[in-house]
C-alpha positions in Angstrom: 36.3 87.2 -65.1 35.6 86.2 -68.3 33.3 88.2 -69.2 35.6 91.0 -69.0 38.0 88.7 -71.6 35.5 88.5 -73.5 34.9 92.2 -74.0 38.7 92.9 -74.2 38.8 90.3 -77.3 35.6 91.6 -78.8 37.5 95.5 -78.4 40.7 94.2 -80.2 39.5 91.9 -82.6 35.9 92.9 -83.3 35.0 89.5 -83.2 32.6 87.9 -80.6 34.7 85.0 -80.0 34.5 82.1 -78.1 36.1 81.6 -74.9 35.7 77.7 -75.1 39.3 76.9 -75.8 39.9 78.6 -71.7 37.8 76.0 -70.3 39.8 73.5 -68.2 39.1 69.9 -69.6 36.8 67.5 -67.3 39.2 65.6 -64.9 39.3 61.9 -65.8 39.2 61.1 -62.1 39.7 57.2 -60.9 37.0 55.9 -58.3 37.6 56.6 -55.0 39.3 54.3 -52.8 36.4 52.6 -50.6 36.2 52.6 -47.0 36.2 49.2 -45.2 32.7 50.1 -43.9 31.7 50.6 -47.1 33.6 47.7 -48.6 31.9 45.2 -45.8 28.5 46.5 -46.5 28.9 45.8 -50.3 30.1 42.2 -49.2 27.5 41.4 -47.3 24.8 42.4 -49.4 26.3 39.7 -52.0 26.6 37.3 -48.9 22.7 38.1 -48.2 21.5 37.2 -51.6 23.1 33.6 -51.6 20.7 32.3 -49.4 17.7 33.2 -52.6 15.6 36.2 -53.0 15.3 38.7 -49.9 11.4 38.9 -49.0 10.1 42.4 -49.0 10.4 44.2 -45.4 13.6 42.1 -44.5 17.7 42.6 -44.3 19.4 40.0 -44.5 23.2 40.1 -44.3 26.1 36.9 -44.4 29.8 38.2 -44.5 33.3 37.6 -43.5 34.1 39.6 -39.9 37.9 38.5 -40.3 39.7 35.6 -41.0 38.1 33.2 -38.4 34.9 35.2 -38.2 31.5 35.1 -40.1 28.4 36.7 -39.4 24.6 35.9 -40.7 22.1 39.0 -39.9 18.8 38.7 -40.9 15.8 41.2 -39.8 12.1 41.3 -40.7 8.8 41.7 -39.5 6.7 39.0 -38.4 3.2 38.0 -39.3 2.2 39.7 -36.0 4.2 42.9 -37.1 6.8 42.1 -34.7 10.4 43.4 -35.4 12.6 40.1 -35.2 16.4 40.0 -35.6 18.7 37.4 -35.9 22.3 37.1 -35.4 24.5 34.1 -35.8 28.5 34.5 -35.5 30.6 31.8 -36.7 34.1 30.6 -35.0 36.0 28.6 -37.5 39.3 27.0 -36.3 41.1 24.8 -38.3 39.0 21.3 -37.2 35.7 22.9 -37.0 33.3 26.0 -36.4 31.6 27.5 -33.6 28.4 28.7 -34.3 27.4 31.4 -31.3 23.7 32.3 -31.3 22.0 34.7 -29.0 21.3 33.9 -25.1 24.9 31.9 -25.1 23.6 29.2 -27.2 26.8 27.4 -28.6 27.4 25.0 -30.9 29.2 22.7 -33.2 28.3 23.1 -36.9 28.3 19.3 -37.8 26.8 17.3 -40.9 24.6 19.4 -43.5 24.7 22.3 -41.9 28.7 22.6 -42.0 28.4 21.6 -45.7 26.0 24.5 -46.7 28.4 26.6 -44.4 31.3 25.2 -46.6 29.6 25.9 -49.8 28.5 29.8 -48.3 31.7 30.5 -47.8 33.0 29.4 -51.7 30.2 30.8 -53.4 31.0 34.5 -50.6 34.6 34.7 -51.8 33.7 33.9 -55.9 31.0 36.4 -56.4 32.6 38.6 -53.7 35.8 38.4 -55.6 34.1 38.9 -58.9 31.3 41.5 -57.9 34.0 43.9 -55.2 37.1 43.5 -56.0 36.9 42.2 -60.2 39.3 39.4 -59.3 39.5 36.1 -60.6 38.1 33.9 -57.5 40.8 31.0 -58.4 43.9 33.2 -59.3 43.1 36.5 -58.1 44.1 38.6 -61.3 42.2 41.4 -62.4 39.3 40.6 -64.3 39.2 41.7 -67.9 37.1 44.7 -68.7 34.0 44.3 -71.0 
């Protein structure tokens, strides 16, 4: 199509003239809205990295299920090449957390452990908040751009 325009201009004006000013500008589209899949996978690649550096060959995955839920995934190979996975689910209730392991093994998180759990979780929602969602962890505005 617009090559015939063209050719009708260049008939009634003799000119070769550009057709740029037909173009439709770019469209200054926002990003799209993510998925929850997409926004849980995002947050636990942050939760992941809080525990230090990934080694090479492993996953390694610490996120928030729902309120009272967290989850810590971590898969690798072992020195005798042997696929292992771990999963740990967390049950927090308002006096303490439930910490589910594979073959019905259930505990109590007690002592050092529920601190480090405690200081996971804080160090989940800042970055989280920061890195996702560009809130402010402690008031939840929007962060400044820049």
């Amino acid at each position: 199509m617009p090559s015939i325009l063209k050719k009708v201009l260049f008939l009634l004006t003799g000119d070769d003239v550009s057709l740029d000013f037909l173009k439709t500008p770019p469209k200054k589209r926002p990003l799209r809205t993510l998925t929850e899949r997409e926004l849980l996978t995002l947050e636990s690649e942050i939760g992941g990295q809080l525990f230090g550096p990934v080694p090479d060959g492993y996953r390694r995955e610490f996120f928030c299920l729902d309120h009272d839920t967290w989850i810590w995934y971590e898969e690798g190979v072992d020195k005798d090449n042997k696929k292992q996975i771990t999963t740990i689910r967390y049950e927090v209730s308002p006096t303490q957390v439930l910490k589910i392991q594979e073959g019905g093994r259930y505990s109590y998180v007690e002592g050092d452990e529920l601190r480090n759990f405690g200081l996971a979780v804080r160090l989940y929602y800042e970055q989280v908040a920061r890195k996702v969602y560009r809130r402010d962890p402690a008031t939840g505005h929007k962060l400044q751009a820049g």
